[in-house]
C-alpha positions as CSV (number, residue, x, y, z in Angstrom):
1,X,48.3,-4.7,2.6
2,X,48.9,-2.6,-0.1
3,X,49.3,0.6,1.2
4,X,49.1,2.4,-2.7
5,X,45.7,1.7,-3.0
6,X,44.5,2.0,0.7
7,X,41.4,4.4,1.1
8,X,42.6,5.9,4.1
9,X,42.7,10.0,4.8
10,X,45.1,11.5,4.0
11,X,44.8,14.0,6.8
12,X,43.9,13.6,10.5
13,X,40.1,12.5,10.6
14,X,38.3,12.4,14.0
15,X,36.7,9.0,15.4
16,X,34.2,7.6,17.3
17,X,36.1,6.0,20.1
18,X,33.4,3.5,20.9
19,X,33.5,2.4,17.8
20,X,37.0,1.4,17.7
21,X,36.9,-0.1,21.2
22,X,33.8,-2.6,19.6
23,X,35.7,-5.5,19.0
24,X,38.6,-5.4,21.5
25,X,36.0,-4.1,24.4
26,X,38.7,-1.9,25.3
27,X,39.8,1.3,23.9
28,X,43.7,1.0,24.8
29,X,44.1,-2.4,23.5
30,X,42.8,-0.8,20.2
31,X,45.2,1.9,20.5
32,X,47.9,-0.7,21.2
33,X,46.8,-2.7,18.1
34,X,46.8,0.2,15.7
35,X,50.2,1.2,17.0
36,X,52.0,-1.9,16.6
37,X,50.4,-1.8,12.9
38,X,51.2,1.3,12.3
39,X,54.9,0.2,13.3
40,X,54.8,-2.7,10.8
41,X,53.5,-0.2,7.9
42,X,55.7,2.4,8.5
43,X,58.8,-0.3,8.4
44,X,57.4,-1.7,5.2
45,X,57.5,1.9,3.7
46,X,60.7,2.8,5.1
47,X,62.4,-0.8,3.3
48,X,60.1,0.3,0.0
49,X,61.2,3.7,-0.1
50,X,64.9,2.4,0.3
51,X,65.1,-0.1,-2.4
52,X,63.5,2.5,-4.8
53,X,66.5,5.2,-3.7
54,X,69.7,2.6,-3.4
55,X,69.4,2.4,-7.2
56,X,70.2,6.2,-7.8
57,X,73.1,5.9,-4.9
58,X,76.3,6.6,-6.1
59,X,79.4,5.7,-3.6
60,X,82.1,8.0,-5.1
61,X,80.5,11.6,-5.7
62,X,82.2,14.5,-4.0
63,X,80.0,17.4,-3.1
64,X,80.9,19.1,-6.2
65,X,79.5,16.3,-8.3
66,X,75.8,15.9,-6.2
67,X,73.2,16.6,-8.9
68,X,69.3,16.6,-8.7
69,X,68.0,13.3,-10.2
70,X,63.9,13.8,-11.6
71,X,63.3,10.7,-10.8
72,X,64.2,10.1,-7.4
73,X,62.8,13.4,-6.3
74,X,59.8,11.9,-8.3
75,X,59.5,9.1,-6.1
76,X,60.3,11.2,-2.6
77,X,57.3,13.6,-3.2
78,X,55.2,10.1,-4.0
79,X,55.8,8.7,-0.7
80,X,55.0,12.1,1.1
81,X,51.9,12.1,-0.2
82,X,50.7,8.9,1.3
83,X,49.2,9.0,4.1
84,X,51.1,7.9,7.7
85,X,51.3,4.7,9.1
86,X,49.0,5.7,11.9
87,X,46.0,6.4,9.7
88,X,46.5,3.6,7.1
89,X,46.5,1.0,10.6
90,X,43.4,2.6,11.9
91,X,41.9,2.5,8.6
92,X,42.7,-1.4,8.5
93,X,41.4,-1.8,12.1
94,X,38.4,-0.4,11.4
95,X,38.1,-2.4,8.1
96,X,38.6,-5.4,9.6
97,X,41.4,-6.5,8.3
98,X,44.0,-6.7,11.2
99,X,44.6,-9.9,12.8
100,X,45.6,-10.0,16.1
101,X,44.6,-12.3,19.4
102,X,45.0,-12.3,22.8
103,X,47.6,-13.8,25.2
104,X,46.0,-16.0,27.8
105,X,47.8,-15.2,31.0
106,X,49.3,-18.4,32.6
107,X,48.3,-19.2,35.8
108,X,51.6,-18.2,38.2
109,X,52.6,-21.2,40.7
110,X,54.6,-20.9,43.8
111,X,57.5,-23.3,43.6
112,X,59.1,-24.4,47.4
């Protein structure tokens, strides 16, 4: 997903629980579903973020020689206006557009 264009809030939006328990029938495995999308989005932004910033890294300034670069805080200020992970995965959940299935449980046998 690209999260650049996503029309999720920005800022904490109440929900309707019964509607995000609709297709899972259950409210926690919705919960657990967003979470472990919101993990995935916020891993994605963390790897974006630090490509963006490695090429302004310098490995031999002294603290003397630590200037402000435009750019890079340019690009910090970007990222901490998007909105967080959690509310970009509930926005895909409710949009449809997460995939995720369920795990049969295998029938346990007694061995002798």
């Amino acid at each position: 997903m690209d999260y650049k264009k996503s029309k999720a809030p920005v800022n904490t939006v109440t929900r309707n629980i019964m509607d995000l328990c609709k297709d899972t029938g259950n409210i926690y495995e919705s919960v657990a579903i967003i979470g472990k999308r919101a993990n995935q989005i916020s891993q994605q932004i963390k790897d974006d973020l630090s490509k963006k910033l490695a090429e302004f890294a310098s490995y031999n300034d002294t603290l003397e020689e630590v200037f402000e670069n435009r750019e890079q805080i340019e690009i910090s200020r970007y990222y901490e206006k998007l909105p967080k992970p959690s509310l970009l995965a509930t926005q895909e959940f409710i949009e449809d557009k997460v995939y995720w299935r369920e795990q049969k449980e295998q029938p346990q046998t007694i061995l002798d």
